[in-house]
C-alpha positions in Angstrom: 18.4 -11.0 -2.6 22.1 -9.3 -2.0 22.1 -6.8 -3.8 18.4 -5.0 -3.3 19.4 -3.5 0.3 22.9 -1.6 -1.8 21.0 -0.8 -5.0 18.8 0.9 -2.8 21.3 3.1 -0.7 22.7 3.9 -3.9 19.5 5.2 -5.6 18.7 7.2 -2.2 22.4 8.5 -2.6 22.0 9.4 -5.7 19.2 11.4 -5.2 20.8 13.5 -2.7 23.6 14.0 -4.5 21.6 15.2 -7.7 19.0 17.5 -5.5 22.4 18.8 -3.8 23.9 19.7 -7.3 20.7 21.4 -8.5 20.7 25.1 -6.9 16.9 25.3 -7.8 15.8 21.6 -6.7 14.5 21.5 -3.3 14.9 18.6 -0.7 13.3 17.7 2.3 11.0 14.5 3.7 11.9 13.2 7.0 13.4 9.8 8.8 11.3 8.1 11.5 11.2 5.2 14.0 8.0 3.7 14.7 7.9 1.3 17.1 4.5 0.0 18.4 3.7 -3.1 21.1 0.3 -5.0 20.9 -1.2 -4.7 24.6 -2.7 -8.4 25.3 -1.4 -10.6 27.3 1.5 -12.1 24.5 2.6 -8.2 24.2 3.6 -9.0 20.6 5.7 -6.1 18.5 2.6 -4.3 16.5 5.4 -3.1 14.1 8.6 -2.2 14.5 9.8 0.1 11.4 12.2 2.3 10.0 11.0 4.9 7.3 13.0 7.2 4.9 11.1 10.2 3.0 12.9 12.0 0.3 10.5 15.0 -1.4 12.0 16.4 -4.7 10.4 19.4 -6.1 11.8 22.1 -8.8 8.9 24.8 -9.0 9.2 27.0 -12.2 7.0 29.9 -13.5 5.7 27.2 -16.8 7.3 23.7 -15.7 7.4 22.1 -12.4 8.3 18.4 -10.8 8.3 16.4 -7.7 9.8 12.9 -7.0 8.7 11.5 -3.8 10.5 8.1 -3.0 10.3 6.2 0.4 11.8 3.1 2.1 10.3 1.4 4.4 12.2 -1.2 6.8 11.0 -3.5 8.7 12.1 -5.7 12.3 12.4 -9.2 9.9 14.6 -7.1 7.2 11.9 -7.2 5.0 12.5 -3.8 2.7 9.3 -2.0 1.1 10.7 0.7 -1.6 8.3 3.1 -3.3 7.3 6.0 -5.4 4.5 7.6 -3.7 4.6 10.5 -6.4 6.5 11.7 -9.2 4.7 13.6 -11.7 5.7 16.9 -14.2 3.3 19.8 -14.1 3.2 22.3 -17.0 1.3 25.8 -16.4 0.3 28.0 -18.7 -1.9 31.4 -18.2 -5.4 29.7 -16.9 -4.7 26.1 -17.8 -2.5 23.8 -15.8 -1.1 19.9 -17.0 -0.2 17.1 -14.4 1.3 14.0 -15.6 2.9 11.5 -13.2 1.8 9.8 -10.6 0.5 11.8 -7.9 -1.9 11.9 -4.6 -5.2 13.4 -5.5 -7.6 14.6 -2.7 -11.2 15.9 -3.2 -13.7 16.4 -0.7 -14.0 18.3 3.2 -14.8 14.9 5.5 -11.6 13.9 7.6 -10.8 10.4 8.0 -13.4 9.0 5.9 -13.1 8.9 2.1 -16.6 9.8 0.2 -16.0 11.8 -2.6 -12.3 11.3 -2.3 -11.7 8.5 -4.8 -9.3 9.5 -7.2 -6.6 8.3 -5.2 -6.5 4.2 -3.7 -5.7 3.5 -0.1 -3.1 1.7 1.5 -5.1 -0.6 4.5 -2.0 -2.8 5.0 -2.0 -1.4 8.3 -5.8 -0.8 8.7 -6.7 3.1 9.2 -3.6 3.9 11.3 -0.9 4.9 9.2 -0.4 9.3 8.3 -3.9 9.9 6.0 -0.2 10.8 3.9 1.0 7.4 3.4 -2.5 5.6 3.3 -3.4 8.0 0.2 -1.4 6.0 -2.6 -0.5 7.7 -5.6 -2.1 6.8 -9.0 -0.1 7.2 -12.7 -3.0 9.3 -14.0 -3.7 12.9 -16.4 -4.9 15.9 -14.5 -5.8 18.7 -16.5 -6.9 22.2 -14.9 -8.7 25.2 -16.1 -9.1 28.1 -14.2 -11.0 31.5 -13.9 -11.8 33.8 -10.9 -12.1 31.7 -8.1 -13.4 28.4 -9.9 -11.2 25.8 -10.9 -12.6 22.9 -13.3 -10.4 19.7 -13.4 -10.3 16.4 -15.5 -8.5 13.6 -14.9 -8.2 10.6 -16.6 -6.3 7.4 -14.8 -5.3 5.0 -17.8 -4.8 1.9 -15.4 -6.6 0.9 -12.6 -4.7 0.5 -8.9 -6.6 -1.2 -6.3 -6.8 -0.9 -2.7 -4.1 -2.0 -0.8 -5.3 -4.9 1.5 -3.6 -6.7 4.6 -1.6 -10.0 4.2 -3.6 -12.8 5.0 -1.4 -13.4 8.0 -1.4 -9.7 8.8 -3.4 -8.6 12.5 -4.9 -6.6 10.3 -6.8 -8.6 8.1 -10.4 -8.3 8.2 -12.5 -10.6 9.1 -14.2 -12.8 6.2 -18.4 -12.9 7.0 -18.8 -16.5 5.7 -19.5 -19.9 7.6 -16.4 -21.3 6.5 -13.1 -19.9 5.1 -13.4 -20.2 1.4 -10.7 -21.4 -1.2 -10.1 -18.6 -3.8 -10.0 -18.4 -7.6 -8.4 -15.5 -9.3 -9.5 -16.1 -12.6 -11.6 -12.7 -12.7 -9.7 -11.1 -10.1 -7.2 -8.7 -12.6 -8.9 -6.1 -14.7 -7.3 -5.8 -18.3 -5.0 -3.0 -19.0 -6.6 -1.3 -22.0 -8.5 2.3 -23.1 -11.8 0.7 -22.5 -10.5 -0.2 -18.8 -9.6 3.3 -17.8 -10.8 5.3 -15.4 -12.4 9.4 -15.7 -13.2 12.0 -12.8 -14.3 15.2 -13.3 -14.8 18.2 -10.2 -15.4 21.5 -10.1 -14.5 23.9 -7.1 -15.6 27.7 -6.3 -13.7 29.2 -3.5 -15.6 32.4 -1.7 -15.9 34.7 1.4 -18.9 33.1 2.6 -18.3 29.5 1.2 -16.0 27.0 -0.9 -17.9 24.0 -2.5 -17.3 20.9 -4.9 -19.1 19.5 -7.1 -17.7 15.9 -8.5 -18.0 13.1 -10.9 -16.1 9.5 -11.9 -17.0 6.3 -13.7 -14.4 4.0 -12.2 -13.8 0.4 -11.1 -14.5 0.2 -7.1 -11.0 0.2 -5.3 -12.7 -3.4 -3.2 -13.3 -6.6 -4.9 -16.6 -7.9 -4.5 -15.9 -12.0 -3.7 -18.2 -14.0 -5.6 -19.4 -17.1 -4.1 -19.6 -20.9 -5.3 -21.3 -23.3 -2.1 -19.8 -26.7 -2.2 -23.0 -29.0 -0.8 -22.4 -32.1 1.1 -24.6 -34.6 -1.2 -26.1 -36.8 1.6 -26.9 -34.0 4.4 -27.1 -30.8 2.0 -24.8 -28.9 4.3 -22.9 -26.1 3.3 -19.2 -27.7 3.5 -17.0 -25.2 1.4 -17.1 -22.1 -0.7 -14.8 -20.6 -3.7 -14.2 -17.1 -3.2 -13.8 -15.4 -6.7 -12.3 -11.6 -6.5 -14.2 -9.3 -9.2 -14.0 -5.8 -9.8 -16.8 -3.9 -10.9 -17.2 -0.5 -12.7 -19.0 2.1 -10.6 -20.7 6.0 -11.4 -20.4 8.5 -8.6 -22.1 12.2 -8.5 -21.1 14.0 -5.4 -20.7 17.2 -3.7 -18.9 18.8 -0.6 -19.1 22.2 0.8 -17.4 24.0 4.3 -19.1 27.8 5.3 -17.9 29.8 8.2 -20.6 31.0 10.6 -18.6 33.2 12.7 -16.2 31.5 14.8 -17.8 28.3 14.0 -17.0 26.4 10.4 -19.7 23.9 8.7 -18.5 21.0 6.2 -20.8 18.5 4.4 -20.1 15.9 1.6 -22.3 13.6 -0.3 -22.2 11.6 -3.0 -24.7 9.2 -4.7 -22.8 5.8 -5.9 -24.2 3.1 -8.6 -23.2 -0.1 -9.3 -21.5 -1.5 -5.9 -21.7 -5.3 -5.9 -22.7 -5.8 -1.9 -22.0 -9.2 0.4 -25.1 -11.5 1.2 -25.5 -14.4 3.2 -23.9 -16.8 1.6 -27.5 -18.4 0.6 -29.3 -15.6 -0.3 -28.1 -15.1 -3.8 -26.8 -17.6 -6.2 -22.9 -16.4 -5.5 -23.5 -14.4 -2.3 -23.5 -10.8 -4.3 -25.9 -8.3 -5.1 -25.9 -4.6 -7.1 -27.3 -1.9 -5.6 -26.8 1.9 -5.1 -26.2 3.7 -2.3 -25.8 7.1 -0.5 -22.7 8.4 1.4 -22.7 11.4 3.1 -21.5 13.6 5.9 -21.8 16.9 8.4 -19.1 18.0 10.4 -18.5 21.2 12.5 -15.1 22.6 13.9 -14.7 25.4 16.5 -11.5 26.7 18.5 -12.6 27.2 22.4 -9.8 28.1 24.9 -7.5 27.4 22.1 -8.3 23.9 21.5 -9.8 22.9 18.2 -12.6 20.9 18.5 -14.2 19.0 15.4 -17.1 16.5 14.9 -18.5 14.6 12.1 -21.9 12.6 11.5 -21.3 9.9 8.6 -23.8 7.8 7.4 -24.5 5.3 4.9 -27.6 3.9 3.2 -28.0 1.6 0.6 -31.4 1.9 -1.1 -34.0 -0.8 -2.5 -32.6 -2.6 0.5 -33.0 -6.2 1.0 -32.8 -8.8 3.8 -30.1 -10.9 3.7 -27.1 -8.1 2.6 -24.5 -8.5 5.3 -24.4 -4.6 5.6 -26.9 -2.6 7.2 -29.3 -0.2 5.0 -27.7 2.8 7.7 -24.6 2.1 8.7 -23.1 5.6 11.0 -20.2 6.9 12.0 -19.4 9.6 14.1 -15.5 11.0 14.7 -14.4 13.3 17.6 -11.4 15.8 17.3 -9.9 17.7 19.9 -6.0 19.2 20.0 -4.3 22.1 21.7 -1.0 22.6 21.7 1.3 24.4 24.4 4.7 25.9 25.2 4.4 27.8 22.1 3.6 25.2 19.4 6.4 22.8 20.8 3.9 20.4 22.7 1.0 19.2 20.6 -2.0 17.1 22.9 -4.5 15.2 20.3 -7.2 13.0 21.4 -9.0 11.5 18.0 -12.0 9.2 18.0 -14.3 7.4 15.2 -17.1 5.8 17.0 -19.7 3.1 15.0 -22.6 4.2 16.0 -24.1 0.7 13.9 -22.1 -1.6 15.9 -21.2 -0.1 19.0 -17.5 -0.5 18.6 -15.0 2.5 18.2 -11.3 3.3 17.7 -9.5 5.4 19.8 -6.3 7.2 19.4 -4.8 10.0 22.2 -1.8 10.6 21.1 1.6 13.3 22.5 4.0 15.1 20.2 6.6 17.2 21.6 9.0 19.5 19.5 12.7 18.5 21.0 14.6 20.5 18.5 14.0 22.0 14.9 13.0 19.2 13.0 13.4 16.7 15.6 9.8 15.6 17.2 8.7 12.7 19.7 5.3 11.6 19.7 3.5 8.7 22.1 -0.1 7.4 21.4 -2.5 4.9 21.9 -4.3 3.0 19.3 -7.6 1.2 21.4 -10.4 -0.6 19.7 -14.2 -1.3 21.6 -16.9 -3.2 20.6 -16.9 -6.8 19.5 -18.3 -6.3 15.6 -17.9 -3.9 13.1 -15.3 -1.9 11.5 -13.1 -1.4 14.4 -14.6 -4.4 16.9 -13.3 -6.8 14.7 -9.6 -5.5 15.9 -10.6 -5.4 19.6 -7.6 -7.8 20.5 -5.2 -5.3 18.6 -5.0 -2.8 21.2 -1.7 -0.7 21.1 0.6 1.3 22.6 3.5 3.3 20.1 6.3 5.8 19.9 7.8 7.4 17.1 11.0 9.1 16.7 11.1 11.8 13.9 13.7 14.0 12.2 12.5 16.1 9.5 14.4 17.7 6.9 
């Protein structure tokens, strides 16, 4: 349509322009380039995008706000314009109010999510977008009390966002475990907009000199569909011909915890969390629609520690799914391990990162080195590599998506 790409300059504009007039509203965000080229032998375009951050924030002593609108362009024209937050905050002497749509982030892991999930990801793009942008903001109510060092929040998301999932057509969309590619029916797939339907999550933090620690709660609906299964059955052979997918959501309960603890020069993290009610994949044969409940453990322990000047970090993530039975599609351990090391040179201008997650399940691992140099205030040019190994799993199911990328970044 015409006019979106001109309403959209003009509400960008008009942004500006207010934020300009306002002596007390800040502005910053940042424009980028993002340009990234598939390595196999077609050396398709990976993405080719164009990306406009605007951050409003007025901070008062009792009321506060922050709009964060983006834009997102893309190499076929397609536009992609969002609020990723934009929320009102009223403080008082111990007790704080959030209302908006905002980011919320709970837990001490790093590239995993396991007692962070307040919050529902973006995957349009698979795990390799900013942990910024793949965070999505959720319309929600956070309320905080606190006293000392302890902080005790509630909030209370009235409608339920799911994950963000990859076109059908997308390189990024996983791959389906089935026989055959089903047909789907949505008739379950929307969960109903009412009180009943919303969503609560509770956590309480103590921050010390020796140690900070979490300890969390929600009853929610699970970001994932689980995709209930009809088998269509040849008559004559009894062969599996087709199936009908049907998209479900399912209400979950999650108790969790997370802690970090300095031991000299060496820092500790851990997170757990115990999770009921998650509808798991079977063979499609197993059960009578290829589904079944059971409850599961998710947990972590990482270490980080600074040697020559390079920060080195390592996590061990594991999960298990209890009462196990043969024929779930997941393992009962399925482990993770991630790899960290950056140092940066000519006085913070040059940043070298080398980040890994490695399936310890599966044998398969993505890679990501990456460069960042400072060329001027604000302006910064960063090269990486995104490479995927193994043939299965999380990141083996990509292995033809290796990538090269460069981005060009001014921030303001």
């Amino acid at each position: 349509m015409k006019f979106i790409r001109p309403l959209l300059i003009l509400i960008f504009s008009t942004l500006a322009f207010t934020a300009g007039a306002q002596e007390n509203i800040s502005i910053s965000g940042f424009v980028r380039n993002y340009t990234g080229l598939l390595t196999n032998e077609e050396k398709d375009w990976a993405i080719l995008q164009n990306t406009i951050n605007i951050v409003l924030e007025q901070k008062n002593e009792k009321v506060a706000f922050k709009v964060n609108p983006y834009l997102y362009h893309y190499f076929d024209n397609d536009f992609e314009f969002g609020l990723r937050e934009a929320y009102i905050d009223l403080n008082f002497n111990n007790f704080n109010l959030r209302a908006g749509k905002q980011q919320i982030i709970w837990g001490k892991a790093e590239g995993v999510f396991i007692t962070d999930i307040v919050s529902p990801k973006d995957l349009s793009e698979f795990l390799l977008r900013d942990f910024e942008e793949i965070r999505m903001g959720v319309t929600s109510l956070k309320a905080g009390y606190y006293y000392g060092n302890s902080t005790l929040e509630v909030v209370w998301v009235p409608v339920f966002t799911p994950t963000r999932m990859p076109e059908e057509s997308s390189i990024w969309a996983p791959e389906l475990p089935f026989p055959v590619t089903p047909t789907y029916d949505y008739s379950t797939s929307e969960v109903r907009k009412s009180l009943d339907n919303s969503e609560l999550f509770i956590r309480f933090s103590s921050m010390g000199s020796k140690a900070d620690f979490e300890i969390v709660g929600g009853y929610f609906w699970r970001d994932d569909p689980a995709l209930h299964l009809t088998r269509i059955i040849d008559p004559v052979s009894m062969q599996l011909t087709g199936l009908t997918a049907r998209p479900e959501y399912h209400r979950m309960m999650m108790t969790g915890m997370s802690f970090s603890m300095p031991f000299g020069p060496v820092i500790i993290r851990g997170e757990g969390s115990y999770n009921s009610g998650r509808y798991f994949q079977t063979e499609a044969q197993t059960a009578p629609d290829a589904t079944i409940e059971k409850d599961y453990l998710y947990y972590m322990a990482g270490v980080d520690y600074t040697l020559a000047g390079i920060r080195l970090s390592m996590q061990y993530i594991q999960e298990y799914i209890t009462n196990y039975e043969t024929g779930i599609l997941n393992d009962q351990f399925e482990t993770t391990m991630t790899f960290l090391a950056r140092k940066d040179f000519l006085r913070e201008r040059l940043w070298l990162e080398f980040f890994a997650y490695a399936g310890i399940t599966h044998r398969d691992a993505l890679i990501r080195p990456r460069i960042s140099y400072s060329l001027a205030d604000g302006f910064d040019i960063q090269a990486g590599a995104n490479i995927f190994t193994g043939t299965e799993g999380h990141f083996g199911q990509y292995n033809e998506n290796d990538m090269i990328y460069m981005k060009l970044k001014y921030s303001f």
